[in-house]
N, C-alpha and C positions, 0 to 999 in steps of 0.2 A: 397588422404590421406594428401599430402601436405598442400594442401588447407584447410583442415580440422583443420590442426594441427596449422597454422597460425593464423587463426580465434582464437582455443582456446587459442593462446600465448596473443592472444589480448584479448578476455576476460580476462584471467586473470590481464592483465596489467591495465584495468580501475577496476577490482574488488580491486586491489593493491592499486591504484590511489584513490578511496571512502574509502577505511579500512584509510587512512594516512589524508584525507581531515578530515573524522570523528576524529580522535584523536587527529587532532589538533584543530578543532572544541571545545571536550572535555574539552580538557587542557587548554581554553582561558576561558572559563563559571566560571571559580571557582575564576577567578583575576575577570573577570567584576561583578558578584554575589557581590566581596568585595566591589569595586570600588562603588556598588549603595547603598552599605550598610553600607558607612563611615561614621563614629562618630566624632563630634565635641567636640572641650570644647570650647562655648562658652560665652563668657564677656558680659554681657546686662550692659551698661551705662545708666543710664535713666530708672528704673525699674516702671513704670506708667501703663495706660490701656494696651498699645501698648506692651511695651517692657514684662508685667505680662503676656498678653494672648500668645505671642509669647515663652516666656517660657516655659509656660506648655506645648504647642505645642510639642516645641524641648525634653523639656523632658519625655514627653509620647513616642516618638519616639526614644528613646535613645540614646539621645544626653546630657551631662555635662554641666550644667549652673551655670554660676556665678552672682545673680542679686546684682545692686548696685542701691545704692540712694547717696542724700549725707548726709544722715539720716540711713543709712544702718540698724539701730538694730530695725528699723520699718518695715524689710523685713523679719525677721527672723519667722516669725510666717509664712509667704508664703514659705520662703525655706522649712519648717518643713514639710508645706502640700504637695511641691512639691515631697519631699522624698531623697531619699540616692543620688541621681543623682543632686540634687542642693544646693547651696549654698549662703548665703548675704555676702558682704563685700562691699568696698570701691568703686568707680569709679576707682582709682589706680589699687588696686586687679584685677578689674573685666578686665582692657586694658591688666596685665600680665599675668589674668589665659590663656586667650582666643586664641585660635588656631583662630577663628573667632569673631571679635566684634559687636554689634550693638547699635551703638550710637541713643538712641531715647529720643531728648531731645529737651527743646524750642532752636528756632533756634540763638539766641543770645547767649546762648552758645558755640556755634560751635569755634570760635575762641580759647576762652579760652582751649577745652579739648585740641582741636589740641597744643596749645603751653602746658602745665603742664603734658599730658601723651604721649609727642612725642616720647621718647623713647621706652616705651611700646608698643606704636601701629608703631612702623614703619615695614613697610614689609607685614604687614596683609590686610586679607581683613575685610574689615570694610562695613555693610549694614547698609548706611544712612536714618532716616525715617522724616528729619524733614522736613518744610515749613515754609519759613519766613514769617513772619506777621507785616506788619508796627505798625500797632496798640500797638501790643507786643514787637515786637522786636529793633522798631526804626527805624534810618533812615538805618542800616548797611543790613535789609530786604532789604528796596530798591534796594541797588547797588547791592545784590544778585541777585534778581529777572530781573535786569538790566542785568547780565553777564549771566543767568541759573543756577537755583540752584547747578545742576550736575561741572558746571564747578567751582563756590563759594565755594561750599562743599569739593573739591580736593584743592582747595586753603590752607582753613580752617586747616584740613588734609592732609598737606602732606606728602609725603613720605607712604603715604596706597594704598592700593590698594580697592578702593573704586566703590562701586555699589549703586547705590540711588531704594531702595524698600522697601515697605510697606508703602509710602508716603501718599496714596491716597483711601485708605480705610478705612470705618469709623472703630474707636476702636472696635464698640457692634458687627460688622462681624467680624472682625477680631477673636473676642473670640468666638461667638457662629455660623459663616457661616463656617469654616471651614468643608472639605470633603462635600458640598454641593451636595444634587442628583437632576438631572443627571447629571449637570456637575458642576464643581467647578467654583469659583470665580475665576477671572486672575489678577496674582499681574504685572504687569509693571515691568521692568528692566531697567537699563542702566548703563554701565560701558565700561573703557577704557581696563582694562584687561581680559583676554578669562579665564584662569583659575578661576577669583575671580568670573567671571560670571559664571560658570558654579559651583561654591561651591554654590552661592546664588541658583541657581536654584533648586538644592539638599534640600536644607533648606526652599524653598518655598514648593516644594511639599511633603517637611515631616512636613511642618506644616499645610498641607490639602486644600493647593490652588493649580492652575497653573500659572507655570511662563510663560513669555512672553518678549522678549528680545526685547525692541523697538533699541538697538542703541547704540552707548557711549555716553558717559558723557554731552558732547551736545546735543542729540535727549532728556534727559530727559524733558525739557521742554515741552515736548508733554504728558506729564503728571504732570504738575503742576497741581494746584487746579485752577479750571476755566478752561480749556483744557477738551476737549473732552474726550478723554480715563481717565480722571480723575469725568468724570461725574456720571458715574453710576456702580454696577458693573455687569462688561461686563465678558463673558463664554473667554476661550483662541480662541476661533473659530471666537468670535464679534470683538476681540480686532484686533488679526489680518487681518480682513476684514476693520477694520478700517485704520491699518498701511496698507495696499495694497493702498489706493486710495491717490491722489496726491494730497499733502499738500497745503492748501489755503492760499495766502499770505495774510495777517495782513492789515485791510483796515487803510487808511492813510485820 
């Protein structure tokens, strides 16, 4: 009877044990459910192919956009179609509405926003989309492209908390490859902070791709334009089949 009775002590102690494992189980689902399902307001700088098709994106998903140009009242007929959840205003505006920015603009810009809206954007994260281009930009592409864009763009920018994505795929995917079947497009990542990478990540797959974390702010060069992972676009499964194998040094 003893034995009996020990036995059911211990049942009941693991069935005690599962009732307490479950309710905390429970109790953690309704913070993480939030946690996937956080709302932005975010600043689009540069409201063009890129920064147009990523808005509607953001706000089909329900997320609060602010587009700007430097021509702003040339947006306002896109805010209008975009709906209650977006807005046109200034470049200014758009660095102080935004919980999140994205600056997608020619790359010779970069200097100037970093110095005119440093106040605005300091402490944010900020999703860098450009690519210098000598052609376009001058010679200050070069010594970009010389240092990694990832690392110039943080320059340009400081004081953000900066992630370089959306760099490397064309505008016409951008707007019409989105949630691709069966499997989506993989946008590239790179950044020095864990938090800012992990908002972009959020924001790549609520605008219908997957993201792909190559690295910080140095590794982005592995996807500049000309760079392999910037060649074509690649599933999240090619891309990191790609980042697995051991990086070929630069013939001399």
């Amino acid at each position: 009877m003893q034995l009996n009775s020990s036995r059911a002590s211990l049942a009941h102690f693991f069935t005690a044990l599962l009732i307490v494992i479950s309710l905390v189980a429970l109790s953690m689902q309704p913070a993480q459910a939030q946690n996937a399902q956080q709302k932005y307001k975010i600043g689009i700088i540069g409201t063009g192919k890129i920064g147009g098709a990523l808005a509607r994106h953001w706000v089909k998903a329900g997320h609060e956009v602010l587009i700007s140009s430097r021509h702003s009242e040339q947006l306002q007929d896109l805010a209008n179609e975009l709906g209650p959840r977006a807005k046109a205003g200034t470049p200014r505006e758009a660095a102080a509405f935004g919980e999140v920015i994205l600056v997608s603009v020619p790359y010779a810009a970069m200097p100037q926003i970093g110095k005119d809206y440093a106040a605005e954007l300091a402490g944010k994260v900020v999703l860098d989309t450009g690519n210098p281009f000598e052609g376009r930009d001058g010679p200050m592409a070069v010594e970009a492209l010389k240092k990694g864009t990832g690392i110039a763009s943080q320059e340009f920018l400081a004081g953000t908390r900066l992630v370089r994505a959306f760099n490397c795929i064309p505008a016409a995917s951008l707007a019409n490859d989105a949630n691709r079947a069966p499997r989506r497009i993989a946008i590239p990542l790179a950044g020095d902070d864990a938090q800012a990478l992990e908002v972009a990540q959020q924001l790549v797959q609520d605008a219908g791709f997957s993201p792909v974390v190559v690295g910080p702010l140095a590794a982005a060069v592995r996807f500049e334009l000309g760079k392999e992972l910037a060649s074509k676009q690649y599933t999240a499964m090619e891309m990191e089949a790609i980042l697995s194998r051991p990086e070929t040094a630069p013939a001399r």
